[in-house]
C-alpha positions in Angstrom: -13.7 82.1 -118.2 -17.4 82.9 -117.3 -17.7 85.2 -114.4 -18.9 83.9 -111.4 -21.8 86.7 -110.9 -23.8 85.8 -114.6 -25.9 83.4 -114.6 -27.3 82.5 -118.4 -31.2 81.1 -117.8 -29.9 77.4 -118.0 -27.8 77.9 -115.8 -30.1 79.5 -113.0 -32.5 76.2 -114.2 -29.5 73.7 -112.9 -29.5 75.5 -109.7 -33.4 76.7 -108.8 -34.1 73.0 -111.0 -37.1 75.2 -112.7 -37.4 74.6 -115.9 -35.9 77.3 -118.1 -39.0 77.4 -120.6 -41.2 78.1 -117.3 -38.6 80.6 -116.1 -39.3 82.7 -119.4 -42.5 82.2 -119.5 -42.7 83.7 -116.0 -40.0 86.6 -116.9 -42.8 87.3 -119.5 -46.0 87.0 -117.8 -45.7 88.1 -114.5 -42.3 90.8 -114.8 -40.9 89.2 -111.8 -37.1 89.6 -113.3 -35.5 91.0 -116.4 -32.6 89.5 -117.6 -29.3 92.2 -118.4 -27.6 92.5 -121.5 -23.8 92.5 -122.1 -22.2 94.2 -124.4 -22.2 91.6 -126.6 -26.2 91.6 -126.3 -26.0 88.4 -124.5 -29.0 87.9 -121.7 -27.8 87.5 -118.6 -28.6 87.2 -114.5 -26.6 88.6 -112.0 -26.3 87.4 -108.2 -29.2 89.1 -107.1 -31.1 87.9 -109.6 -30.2 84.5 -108.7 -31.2 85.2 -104.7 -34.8 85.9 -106.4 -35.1 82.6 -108.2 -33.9 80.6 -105.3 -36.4 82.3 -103.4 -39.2 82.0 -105.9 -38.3 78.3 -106.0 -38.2 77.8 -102.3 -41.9 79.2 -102.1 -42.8 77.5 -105.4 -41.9 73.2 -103.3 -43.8 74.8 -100.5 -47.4 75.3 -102.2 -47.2 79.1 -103.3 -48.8 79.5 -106.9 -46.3 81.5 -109.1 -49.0 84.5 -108.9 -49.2 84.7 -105.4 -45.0 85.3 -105.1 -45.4 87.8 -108.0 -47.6 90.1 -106.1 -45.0 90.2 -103.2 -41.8 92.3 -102.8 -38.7 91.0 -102.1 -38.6 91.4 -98.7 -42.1 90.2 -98.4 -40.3 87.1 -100.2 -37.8 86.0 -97.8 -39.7 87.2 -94.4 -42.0 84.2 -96.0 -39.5 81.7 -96.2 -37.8 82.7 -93.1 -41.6 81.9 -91.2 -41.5 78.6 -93.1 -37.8 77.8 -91.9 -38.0 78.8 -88.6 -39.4 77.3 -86.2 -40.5 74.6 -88.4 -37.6 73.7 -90.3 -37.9 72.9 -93.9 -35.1 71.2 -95.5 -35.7 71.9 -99.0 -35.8 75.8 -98.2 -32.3 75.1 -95.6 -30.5 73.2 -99.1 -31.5 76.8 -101.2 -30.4 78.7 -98.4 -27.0 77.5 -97.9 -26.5 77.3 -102.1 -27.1 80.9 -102.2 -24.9 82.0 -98.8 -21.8 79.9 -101.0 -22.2 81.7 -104.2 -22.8 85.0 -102.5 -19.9 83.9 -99.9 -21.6 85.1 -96.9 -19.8 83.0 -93.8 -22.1 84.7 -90.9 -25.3 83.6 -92.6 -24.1 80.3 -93.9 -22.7 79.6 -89.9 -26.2 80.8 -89.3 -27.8 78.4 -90.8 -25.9 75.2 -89.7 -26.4 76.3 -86.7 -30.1 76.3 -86.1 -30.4 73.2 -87.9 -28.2 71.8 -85.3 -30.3 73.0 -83.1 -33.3 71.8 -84.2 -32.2 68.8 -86.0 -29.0 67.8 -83.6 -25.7 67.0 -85.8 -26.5 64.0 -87.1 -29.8 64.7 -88.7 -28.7 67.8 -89.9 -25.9 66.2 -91.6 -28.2 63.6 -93.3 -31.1 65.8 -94.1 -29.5 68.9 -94.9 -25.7 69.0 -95.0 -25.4 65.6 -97.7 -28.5 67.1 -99.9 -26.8 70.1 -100.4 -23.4 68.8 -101.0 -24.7 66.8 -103.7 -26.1 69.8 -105.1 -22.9 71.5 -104.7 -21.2 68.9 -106.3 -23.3 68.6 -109.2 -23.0 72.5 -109.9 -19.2 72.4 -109.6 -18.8 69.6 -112.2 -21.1 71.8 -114.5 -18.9 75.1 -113.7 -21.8 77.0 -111.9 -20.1 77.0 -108.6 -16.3 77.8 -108.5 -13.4 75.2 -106.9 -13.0 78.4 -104.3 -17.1 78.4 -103.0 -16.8 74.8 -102.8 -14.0 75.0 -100.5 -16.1 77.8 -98.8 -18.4 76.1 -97.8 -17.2 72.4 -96.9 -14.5 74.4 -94.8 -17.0 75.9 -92.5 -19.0 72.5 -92.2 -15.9 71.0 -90.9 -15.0 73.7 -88.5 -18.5 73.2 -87.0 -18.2 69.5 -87.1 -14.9 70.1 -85.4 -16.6 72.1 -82.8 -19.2 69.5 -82.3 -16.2 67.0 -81.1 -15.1 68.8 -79.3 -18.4 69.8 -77.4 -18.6 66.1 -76.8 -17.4 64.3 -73.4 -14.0 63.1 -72.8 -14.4 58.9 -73.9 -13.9 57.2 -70.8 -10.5 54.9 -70.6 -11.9 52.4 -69.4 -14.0 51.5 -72.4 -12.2 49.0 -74.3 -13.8 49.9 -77.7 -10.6 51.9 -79.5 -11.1 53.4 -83.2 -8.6 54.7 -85.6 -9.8 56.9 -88.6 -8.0 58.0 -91.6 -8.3 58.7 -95.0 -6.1 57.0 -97.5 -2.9 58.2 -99.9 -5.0 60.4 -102.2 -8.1 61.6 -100.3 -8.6 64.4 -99.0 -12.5 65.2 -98.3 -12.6 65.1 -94.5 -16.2 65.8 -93.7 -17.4 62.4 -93.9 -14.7 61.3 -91.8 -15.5 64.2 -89.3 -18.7 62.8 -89.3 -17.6 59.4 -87.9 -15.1 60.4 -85.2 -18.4 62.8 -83.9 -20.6 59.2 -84.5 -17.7 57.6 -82.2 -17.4 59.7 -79.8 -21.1 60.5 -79.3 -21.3 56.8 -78.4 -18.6 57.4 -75.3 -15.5 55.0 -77.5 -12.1 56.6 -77.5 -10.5 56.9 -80.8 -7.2 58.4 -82.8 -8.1 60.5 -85.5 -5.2 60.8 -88.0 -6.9 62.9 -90.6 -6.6 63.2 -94.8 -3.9 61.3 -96.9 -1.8 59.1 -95.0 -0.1 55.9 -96.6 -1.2 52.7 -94.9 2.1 51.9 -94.1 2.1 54.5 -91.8 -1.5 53.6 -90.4 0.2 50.0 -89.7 3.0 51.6 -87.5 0.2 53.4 -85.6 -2.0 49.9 -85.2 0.9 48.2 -83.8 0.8 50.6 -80.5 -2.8 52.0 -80.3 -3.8 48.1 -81.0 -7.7 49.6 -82.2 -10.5 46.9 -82.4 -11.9 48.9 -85.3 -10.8 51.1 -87.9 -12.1 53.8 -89.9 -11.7 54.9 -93.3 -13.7 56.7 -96.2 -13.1 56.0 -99.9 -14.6 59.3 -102.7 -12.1 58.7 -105.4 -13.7 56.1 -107.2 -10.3 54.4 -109.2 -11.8 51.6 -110.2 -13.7 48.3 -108.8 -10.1 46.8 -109.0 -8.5 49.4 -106.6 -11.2 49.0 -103.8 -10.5 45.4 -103.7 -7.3 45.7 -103.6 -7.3 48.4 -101.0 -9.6 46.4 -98.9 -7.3 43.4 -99.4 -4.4 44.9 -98.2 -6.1 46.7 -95.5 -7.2 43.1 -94.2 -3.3 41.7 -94.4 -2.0 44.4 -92.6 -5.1 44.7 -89.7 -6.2 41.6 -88.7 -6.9 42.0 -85.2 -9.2 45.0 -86.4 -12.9 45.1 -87.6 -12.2 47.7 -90.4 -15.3 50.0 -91.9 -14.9 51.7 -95.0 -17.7 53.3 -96.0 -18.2 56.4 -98.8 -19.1 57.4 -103.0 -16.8 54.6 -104.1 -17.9 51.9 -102.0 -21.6 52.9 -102.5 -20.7 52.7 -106.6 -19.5 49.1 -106.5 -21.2 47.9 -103.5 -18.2 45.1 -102.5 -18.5 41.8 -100.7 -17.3 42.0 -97.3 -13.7 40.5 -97.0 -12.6 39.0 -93.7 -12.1 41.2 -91.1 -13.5 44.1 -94.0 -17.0 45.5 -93.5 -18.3 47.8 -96.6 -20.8 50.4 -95.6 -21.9 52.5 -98.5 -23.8 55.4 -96.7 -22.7 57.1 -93.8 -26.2 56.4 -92.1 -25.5 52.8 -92.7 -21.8 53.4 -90.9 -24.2 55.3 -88.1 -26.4 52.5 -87.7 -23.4 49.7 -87.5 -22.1 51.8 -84.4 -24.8 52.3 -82.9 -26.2 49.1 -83.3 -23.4 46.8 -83.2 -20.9 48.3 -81.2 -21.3 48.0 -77.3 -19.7 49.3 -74.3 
């Protein structure tokens, strides 16, 4: 198995999304980087060499000519890209930022990070503009090996413990709001951020809600219905088994809830972009599940 710290120059064009004929061409001509040898004689980059073309690149979307960054130092590097993040924050730069804090696994700045977006942005736009992007960044470097199952898990368990900490940091829903939600995630999911997401999305709109978390049969979400008796329910579908499953899924979800307005929303739904059924509303972005309680939803 590759190692986690080298980096061949395709790879370090997947993540920076440089191409790899510039990249030599700039190794060349301007002696930014050098690329190590193993003792195979295979070229290779290391993790610090990485943290330099993520910073090149960062400068590079933000209007810096390749020359310009050449003639600075490292440090004179990332003091430049920490004036363009802060105060004015610049997602592209925030989305390199947070790659590079989960392959160097550095939890203090990766919490750093998150949070200043939060304060700048607020949750939810920092979830949209910054925390989505770079999942799907993640994602696409995990499926091609460049980021391992454990940095993945890194990072998507600190943006849940912050999301967690956002709920929390909300008011207590007041009882007497009739509007009840229950969210879940079926038998066989298990990503919980997006579902995080909409119990912060409920809350923050003053509804009172059960939250019953990752991988729970829908027989035992029925048993739950029966006594909470929720006007809407919550659910988010990533494994994408097939157009067949959803409707199924979202037929049987209908039977067994029919006093419910259920929203299921997520990458499966957005792939096969279903008819509503019944009492069954498909949402296929999480800003369009936003939007629905904000907008449709009343106290």
């Amino acid at each position: 198995m590759k190692q986690v710290n080298q980096f061949s120059i395709s790879d370090i064009s997947a993540i920076t999304g440089i191409k790899s004929a510039t990249l030599r061409i700039w190794e060349q001509r301007y002696q930014i980087i050098h690329a190590k040898r193993s003792a195979s004689n295979i070229r290779y980059y290391d993790d610090f060499d990485l943290r330099i073309f993520l910073n090149i690149s960062c400068l590079i979307e933000n209007g810096f000519k390749i020359s310009e960054i050449a003639a600075m130092s490292d440090a004179q590097r990332v003091e430049t890209i920490q004036n363009l993040s802060y105060p004015q924050l610049n997602t592209p730069i925030v989305i390199q930022e947070l790659i590079e804090q989960t392959l160097s696994l550095n939890e203090q700045l990766f919490k750093t990070t998150i949070q200043t977006c939060i304060k700048e942005l607020g949750v939810m736009e920092t979830m949209l503009q910054c925390v989505y992007p770079f999942l799907s960044r993640v994602g696409l470097l995990w499926q091609t090996g460049l980021i391992a199952p454990a940095q993945e898990h890194f990072a998507s368990s600190l943006i849940k413990q912050r999301l967690i900490v956002a709920i929390d940091e909300l008011p207590i829903p007041d009882s007497a709001n009739e509007n009840k939600f229950i969210l879940f995630l079926p038998e066989g999911e298990f990503h919980e951020i997006a579902l995080l997401l909409a119990q912060f999305m409920v809350r923050a709109n003053g509804f009172q809600s059960l939250y019953l978390g990752q991988n729970l049969p829908i027989p035992y979400v029925q048993e739950v219905v029966a006594s909470y008796h929720p006007n809407y329910i919550i659910t988010i579908i990533t494994n994408d088994l097939g157009e067949d499953f959803l409707s199924n899924l979202m037929q049987d979800m209908t039977s067994r809830f029919p006093a419910a307005t259920i929203l299921i929303a997520g990458s499966a739904v957005s792939t096969h972009n279903p008819n509503p059924l019944n009492n069954c509303v498909p949402l296929c972005a999480i800003d369009e599940l936003y939007a629905f309680i904000a907008e449709n939803i009343k106290e």
